[in-house]
C-alpha positions as CSV (number, residue, x, y, z in Angstrom):
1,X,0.0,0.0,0.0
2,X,1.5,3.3,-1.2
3,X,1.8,6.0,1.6
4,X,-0.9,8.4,0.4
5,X,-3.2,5.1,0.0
6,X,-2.2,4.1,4.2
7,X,-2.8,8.2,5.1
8,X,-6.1,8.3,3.4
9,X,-7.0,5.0,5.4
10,X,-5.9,5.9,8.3
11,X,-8.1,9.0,7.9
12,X,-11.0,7.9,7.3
13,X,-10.9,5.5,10.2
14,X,-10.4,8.5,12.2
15,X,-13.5,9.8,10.8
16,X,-15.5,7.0,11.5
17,X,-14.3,6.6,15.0
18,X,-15.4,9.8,15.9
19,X,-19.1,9.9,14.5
20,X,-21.8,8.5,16.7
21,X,-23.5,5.5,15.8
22,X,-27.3,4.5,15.3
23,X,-26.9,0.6,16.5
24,X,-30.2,0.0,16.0
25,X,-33.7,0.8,14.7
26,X,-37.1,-0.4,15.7
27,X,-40.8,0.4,14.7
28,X,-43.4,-1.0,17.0
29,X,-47.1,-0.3,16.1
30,X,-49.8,0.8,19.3
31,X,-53.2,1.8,19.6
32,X,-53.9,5.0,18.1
33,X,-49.3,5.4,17.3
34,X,-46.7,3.9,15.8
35,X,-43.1,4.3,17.4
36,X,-39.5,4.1,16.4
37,X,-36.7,3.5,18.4
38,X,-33.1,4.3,18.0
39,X,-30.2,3.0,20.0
40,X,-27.2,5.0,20.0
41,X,-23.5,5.0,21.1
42,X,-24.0,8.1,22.8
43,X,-26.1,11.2,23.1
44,X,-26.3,12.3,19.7
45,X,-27.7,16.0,18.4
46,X,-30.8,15.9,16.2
47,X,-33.4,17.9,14.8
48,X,-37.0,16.8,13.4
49,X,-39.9,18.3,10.6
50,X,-42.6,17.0,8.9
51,X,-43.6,17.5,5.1
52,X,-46.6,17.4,3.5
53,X,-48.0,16.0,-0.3
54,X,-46.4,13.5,0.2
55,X,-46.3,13.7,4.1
56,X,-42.9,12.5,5.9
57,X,-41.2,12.8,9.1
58,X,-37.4,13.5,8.4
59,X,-35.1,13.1,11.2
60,X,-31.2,14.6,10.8
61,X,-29.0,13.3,13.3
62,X,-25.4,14.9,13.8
63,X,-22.6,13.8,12.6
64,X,-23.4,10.2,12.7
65,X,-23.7,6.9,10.6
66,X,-26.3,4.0,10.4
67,X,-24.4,0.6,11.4
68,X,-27.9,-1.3,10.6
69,X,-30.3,-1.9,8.8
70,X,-34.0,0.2,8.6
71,X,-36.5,-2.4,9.3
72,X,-39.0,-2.6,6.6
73,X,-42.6,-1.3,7.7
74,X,-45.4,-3.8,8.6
75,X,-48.4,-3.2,5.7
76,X,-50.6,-3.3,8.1
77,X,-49.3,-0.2,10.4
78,X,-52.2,2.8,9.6
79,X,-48.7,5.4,9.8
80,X,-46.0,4.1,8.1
81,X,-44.9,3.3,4.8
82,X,-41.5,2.9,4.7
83,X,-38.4,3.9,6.0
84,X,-34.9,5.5,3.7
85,X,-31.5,6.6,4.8
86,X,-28.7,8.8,3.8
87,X,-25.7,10.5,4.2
88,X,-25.9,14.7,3.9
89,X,-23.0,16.8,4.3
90,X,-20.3,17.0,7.3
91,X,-21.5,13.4,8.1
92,X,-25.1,13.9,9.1
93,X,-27.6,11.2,8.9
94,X,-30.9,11.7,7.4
95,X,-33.6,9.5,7.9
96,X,-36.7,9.6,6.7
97,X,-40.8,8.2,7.4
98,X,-42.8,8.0,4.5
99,X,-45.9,8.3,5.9
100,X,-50.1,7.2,5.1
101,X,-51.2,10.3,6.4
102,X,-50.2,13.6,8.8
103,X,-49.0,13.2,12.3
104,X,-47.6,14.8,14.8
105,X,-44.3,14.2,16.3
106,X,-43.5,13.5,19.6
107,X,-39.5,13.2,20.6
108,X,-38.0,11.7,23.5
109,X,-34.2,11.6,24.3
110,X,-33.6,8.7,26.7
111,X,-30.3,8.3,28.9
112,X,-28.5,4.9,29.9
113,X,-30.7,2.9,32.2
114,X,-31.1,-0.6,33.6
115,X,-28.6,-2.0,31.0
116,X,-29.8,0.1,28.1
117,X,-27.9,2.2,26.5
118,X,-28.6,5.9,24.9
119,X,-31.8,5.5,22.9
120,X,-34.3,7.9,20.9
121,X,-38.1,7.4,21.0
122,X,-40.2,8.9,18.5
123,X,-44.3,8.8,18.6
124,X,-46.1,9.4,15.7
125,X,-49.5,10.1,16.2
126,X,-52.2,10.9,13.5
127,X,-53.1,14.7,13.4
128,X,-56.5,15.4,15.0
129,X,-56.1,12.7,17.2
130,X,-54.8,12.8,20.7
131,X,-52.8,10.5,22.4
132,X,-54.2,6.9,23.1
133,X,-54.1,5.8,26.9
134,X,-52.3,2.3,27.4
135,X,-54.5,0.0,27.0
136,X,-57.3,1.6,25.4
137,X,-58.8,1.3,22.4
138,X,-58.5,3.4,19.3
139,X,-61.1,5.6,18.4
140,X,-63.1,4.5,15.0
141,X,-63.2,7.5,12.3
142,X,-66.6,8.8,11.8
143,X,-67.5,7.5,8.0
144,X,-69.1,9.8,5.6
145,X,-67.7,12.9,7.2
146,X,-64.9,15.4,6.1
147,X,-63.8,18.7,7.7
148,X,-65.4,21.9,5.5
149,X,-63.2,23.3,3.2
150,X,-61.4,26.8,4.1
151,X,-60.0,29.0,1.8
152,X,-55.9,29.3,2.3
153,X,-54.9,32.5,3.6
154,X,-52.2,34.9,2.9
155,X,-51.3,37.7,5.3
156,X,-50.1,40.2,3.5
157,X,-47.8,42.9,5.6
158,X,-47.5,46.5,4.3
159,X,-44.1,47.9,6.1
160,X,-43.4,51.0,8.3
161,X,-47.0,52.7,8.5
162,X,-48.0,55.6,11.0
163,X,-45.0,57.5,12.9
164,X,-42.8,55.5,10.8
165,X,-42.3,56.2,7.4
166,X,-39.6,54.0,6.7
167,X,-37.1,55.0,3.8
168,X,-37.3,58.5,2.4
169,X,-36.7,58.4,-1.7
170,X,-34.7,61.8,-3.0
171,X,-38.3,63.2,-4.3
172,X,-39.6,62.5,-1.1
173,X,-41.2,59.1,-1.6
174,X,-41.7,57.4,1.9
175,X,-41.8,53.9,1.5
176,X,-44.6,53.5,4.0
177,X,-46.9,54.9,0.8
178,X,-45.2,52.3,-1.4
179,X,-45.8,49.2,0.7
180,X,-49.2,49.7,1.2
181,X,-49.9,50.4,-2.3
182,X,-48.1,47.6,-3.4
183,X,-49.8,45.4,-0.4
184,X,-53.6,46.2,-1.5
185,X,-52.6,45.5,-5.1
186,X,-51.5,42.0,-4.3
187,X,-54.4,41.6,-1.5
188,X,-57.2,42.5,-4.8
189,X,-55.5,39.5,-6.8
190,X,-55.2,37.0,-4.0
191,X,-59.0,38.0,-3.8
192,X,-59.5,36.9,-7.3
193,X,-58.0,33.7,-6.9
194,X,-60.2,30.9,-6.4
195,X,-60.0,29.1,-2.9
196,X,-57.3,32.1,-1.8
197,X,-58.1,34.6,1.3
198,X,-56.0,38.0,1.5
199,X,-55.6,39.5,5.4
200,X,-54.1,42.9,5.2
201,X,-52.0,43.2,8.4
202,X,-52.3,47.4,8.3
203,X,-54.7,48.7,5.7
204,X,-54.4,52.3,6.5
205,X,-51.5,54.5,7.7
206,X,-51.5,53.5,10.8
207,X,-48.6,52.2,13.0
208,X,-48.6,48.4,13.9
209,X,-45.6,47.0,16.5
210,X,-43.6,44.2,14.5
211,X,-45.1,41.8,17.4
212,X,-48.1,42.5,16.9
213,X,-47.9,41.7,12.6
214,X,-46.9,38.3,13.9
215,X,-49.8,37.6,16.3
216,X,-52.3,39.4,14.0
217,X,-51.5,36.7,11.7
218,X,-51.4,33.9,14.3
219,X,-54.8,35.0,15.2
220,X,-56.1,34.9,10.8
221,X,-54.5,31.4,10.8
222,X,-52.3,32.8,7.9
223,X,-51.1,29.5,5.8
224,X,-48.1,32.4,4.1
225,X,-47.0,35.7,5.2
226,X,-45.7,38.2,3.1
227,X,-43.6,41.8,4.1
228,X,-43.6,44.2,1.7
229,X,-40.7,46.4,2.2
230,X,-38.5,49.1,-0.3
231,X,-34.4,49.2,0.4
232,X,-32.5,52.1,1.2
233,X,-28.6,52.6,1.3
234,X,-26.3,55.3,1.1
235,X,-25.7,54.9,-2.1
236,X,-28.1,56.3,-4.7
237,X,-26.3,53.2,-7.2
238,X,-27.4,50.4,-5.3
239,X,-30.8,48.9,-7.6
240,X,-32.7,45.4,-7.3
241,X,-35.5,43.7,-5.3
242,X,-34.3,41.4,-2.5
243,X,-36.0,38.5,-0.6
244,X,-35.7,37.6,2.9
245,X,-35.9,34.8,5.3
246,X,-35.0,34.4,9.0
247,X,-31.8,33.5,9.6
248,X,-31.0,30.9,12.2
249,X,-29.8,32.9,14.2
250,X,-32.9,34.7,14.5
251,X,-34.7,31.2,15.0
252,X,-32.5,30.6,17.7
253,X,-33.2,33.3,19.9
254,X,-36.8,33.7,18.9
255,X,-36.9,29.7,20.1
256,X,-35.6,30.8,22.9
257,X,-38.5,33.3,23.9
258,X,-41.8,31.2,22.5
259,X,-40.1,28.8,25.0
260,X,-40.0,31.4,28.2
261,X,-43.4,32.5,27.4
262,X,-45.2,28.9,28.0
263,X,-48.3,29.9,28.8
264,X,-48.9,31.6,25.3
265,X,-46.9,28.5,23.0
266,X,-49.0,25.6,23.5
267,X,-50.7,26.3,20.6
268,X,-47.5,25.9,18.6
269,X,-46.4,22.7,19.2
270,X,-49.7,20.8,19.0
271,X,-51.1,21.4,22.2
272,X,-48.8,20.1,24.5
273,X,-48.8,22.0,28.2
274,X,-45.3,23.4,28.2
275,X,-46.2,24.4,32.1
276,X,-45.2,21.1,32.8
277,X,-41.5,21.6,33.2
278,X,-40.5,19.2,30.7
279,X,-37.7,21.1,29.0
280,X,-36.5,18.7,26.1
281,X,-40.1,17.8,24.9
282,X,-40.8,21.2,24.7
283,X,-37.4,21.9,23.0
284,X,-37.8,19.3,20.7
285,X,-41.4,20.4,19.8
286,X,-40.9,23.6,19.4
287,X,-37.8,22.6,17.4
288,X,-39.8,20.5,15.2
289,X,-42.5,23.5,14.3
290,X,-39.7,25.8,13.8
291,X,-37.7,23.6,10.9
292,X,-40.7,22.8,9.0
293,X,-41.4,26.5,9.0
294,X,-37.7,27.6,8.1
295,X,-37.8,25.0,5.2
296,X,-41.2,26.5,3.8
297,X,-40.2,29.5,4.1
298,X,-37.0,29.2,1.7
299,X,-39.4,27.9,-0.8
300,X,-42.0,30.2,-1.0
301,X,-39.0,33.1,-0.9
302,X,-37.6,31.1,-3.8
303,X,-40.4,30.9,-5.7
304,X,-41.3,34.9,-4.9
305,X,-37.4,35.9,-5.9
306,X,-37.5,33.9,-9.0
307,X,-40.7,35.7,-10.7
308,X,-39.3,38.8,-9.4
309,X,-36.1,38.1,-11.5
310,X,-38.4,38.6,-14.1
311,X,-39.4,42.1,-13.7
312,X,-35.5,43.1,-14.1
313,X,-32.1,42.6,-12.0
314,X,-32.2,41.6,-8.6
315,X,-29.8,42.9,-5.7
316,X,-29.1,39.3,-5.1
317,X,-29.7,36.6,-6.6
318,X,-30.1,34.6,-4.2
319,X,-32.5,34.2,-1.1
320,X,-31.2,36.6,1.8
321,X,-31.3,35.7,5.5
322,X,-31.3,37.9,8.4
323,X,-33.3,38.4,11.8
324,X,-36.1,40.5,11.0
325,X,-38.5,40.6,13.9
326,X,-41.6,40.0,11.6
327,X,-40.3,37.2,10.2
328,X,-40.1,35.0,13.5
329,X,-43.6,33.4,13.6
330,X,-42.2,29.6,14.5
331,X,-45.3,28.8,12.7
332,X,-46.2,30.3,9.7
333,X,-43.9,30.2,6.7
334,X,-42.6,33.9,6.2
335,X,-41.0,35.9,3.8
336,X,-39.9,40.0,3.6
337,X,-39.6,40.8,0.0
338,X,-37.6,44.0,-0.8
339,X,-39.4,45.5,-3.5
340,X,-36.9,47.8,-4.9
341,X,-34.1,50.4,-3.7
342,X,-36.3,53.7,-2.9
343,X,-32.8,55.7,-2.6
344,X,-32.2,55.1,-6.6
345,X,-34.2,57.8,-8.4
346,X,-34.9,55.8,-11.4
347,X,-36.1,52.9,-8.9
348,X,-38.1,55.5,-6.7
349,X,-39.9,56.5,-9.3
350,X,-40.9,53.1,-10.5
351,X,-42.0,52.5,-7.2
352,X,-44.4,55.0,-7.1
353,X,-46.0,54.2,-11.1
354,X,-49.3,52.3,-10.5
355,X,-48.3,50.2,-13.4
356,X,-44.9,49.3,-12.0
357,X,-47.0,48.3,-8.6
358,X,-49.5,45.5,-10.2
359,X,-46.2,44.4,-12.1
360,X,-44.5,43.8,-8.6
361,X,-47.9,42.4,-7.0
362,X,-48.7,39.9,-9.7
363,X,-45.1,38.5,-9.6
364,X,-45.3,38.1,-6.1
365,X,-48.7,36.5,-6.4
366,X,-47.0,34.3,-9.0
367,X,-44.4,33.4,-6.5
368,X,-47.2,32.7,-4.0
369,X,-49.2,30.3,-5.9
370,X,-46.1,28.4,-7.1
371,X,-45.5,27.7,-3.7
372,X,-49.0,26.7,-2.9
373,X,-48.6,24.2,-5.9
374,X,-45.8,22.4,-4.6
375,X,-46.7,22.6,-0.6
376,X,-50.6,23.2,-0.2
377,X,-51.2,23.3,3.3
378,X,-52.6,20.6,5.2
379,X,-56.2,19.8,5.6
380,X,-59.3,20.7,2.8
381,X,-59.1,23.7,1.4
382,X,-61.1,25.5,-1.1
383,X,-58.1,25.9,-3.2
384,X,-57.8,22.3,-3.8
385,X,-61.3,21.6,-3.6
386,X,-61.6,24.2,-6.9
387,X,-59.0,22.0,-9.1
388,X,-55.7,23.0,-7.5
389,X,-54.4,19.3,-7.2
390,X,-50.7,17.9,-7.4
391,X,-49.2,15.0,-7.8
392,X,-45.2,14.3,-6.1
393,X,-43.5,12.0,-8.8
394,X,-42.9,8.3,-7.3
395,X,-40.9,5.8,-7.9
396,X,-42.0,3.8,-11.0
397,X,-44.6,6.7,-12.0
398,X,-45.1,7.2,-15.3
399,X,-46.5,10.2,-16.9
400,X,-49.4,7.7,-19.0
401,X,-50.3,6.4,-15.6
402,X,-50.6,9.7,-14.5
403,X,-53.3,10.8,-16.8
404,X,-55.1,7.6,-16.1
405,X,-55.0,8.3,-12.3
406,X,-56.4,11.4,-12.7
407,X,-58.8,11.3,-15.6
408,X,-56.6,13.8,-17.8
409,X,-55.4,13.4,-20.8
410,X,-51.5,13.3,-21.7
411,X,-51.4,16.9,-23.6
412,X,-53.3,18.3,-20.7
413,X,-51.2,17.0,-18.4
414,X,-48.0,18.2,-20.2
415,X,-49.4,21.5,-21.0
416,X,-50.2,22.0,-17.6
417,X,-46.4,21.3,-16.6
418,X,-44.9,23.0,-19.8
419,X,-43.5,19.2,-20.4
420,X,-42.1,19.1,-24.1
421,X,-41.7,15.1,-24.0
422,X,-42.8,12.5,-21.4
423,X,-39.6,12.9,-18.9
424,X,-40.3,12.9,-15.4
425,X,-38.3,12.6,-12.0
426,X,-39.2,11.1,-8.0
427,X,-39.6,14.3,-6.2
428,X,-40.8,16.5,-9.1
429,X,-44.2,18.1,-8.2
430,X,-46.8,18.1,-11.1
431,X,-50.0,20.4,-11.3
432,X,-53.0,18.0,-12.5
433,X,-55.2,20.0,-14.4
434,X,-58.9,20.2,-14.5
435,X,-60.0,17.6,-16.6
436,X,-59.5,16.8,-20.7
């Protein structure tokens, strides 16, 4: 063995030492749950989220490897469908639940004890249904019944308003003006579409504390919430919307306070009576909420910044992150969209063109809807009720069986995509269309 070949060894086996390891995996089925079981070499970091359409768990544990194998799922278990592993960058182990239908997470780090070793429970409990008592049976579904649909609901955020006018253009544009112009544009063509709600957070020059954006669309049940914002900086040069989302550092410490304030965060992480005093559930719950949410909102920024780019240059072309205050809802997907630099003059006075304005609103509404296509929030809604179905490409899906599944025919369906062949991928999201 050459030298480099020995050095490389040698390294990788240091490597390898020093990840934790996931011994062993079980699933075990229980009235009303199913739960899975990890035993580890040590205590190891993790963090959990849920996705929806189609709905997973997804567990990332730090810096670790998988030393056997996942236990296939029983077909009977009403939860589970299967489980997949791999590897993500800097050594961190992702494993994922594909599930039958929603659930909620419950998470429970467990120490050494009577000859066990470090182990981590997960419960998995279907949404809507609380947990079973030991023993007791499961409850049986009422048949023939289905929760009413509810339109999705978009909170749309005009910035600075009141005593604070925000920015301050060279002509003497204040950017409180331009957001809400901007933000009742975009609330008429939520309006008109189908299944959609708008909820203006200010509607009127009026002042409204950051805190209070976030609870006023807590208390709407916003499903998206949007910050209309215009940039400023010293120099008159600098051109280009921007979007935001809130940087983890901003999670961290906003984590930090939903967990102080327990009598007001139940709600957040489904239910659960954080009085109690149990730290790492409520940690690990409010954890949970808060990924999920982080993860949304990168895509609905993405899809925002990306029909933005189409207006004309951006300041950055990618999504920004950074710790605005109205952006800390550990529950509702949020994004601040930086409309335009009000301290250019050729920007500023764009900004104030009524033309310019619907342009800006119907690209954010574009960016909005895309990201309803591909995540539609849980639960009926009159969105999807109207037509607004998707389908998430699995394996051995074909594009023919498709349009058989749903009743459409195979130009419809590609039209609907903007498919030029019949190429498709696992993962890739596609918009069913009406009917033909």
């Amino acid at each position: 063995m050459s030298t480099t070949a020995a050095l490389l060894c040698v390294a990788t086996q240091s490597v390898l030492a020093a990840q934790g390891v996931v011994q062993d995996v079980r699933v075990s089925a229980a009235p009303g749950e199913t739960r899975l079981e990890l035993s580890m070499d040590g205590a190891l970091g993790h963090r959990i989220f849920t996705l929806s359409d189609p709905d997973r768990v997804v567990l990332d544990i730090s810096d670790a490897r998988l030393a056997a194998k996942l236990p296939p799922a029983d077909p009977a278990d009403p939860i589970l469908v299967g489980l997949r592993s791999g590897v993500r960058d800097l050594g961190e182990l992702r494993i994922v639940l594909d599930l039958k239908q929603p659930v909620r997470v419950k998470s429970f780090p467990l120490g050494p004890e009577e000859g066990a070793g470090h182990r981590l429970m997960l419960e998995l409990i279907p949404k809507g249904q609380g947990p079973q008592k030991r023993g007791g049976a499961a409850p049986v579904p009422a048949r023939g019944r289905s929760a009413p649909a509810r339109p999705v609901v978009v909170a749309i955020d005009a910035g600075h308003g009141g005593k604070d006018p925000g920015a301050v253009g060279s002509r003497g544009t204040r950017e409180k003006d331009v957001t809400l112009a901007i933000a009742r544009r975009l609330a008429v063509l939520v309006e008109k579409e189908p299944g959609m709600r708008p909820v203006m957070i200010r509607d009127s020059d009026t002042f409204v504390h950051l805190r209070q954006r976030i609870e006023r669309a807590r208390k709407a049940k916003a499903d998206l919430f949007i910050s209309i914002h215009a940039d400023a900086f010293s120099s008159p040069d600098a051109r280009g919307s921007s979007v935001f989302t809130l940087s983890e550092r901003g999670a961290t410490s906003e984590a930090a306070k939903w967990l102080a304030d327990r009598e007001n965060s139940a709600d957040l992480i489904g239910g659960v009576d954080l009085k109690t005093g149990d730290d790492v559930l409520a940690n690990v719950l409010l954890n949970m909420s808060q990924n999920a949410t982080l993860e949304h909102s990168g895509e609905a920024a993405g899809a925002v910044l990306r029909n933005l780019s189409r207006l004309g240059s951006t300041h950055k072309a990618q999504v920004q992150k950074a710790g605005f205050v109205v952006l800390k809802s550990p529950d509702i997907p949020s994004v601040l969209v930086e409309t335009a630099f009000i301290s250019n003059p050729a920007e500023e006075a764009r900004l104030t063109s009524p033309a310019h304005q619907k342009r800006l609103a119907e690209a954010i509404l574009a960016g909005i809807k895309a990201y309803f296509r591909k995540y539609p929030p849980p639960g009926p809604t009159e969105a999807s009720a109207s037509g607004g179905r998707t389908h998430v490409i699995q394996p051995g899906d074909t594009l023919s069986g498709i349009s058989k599944q749903y009743q459409v025919s195979l130009s419809a369906l590609r039209g609907a995509n903007r498919l030029e062949g019949d190429h498709i991928q696992v993962g890739q999201v596609l918009n069913i269309p009406g009917g033909g």
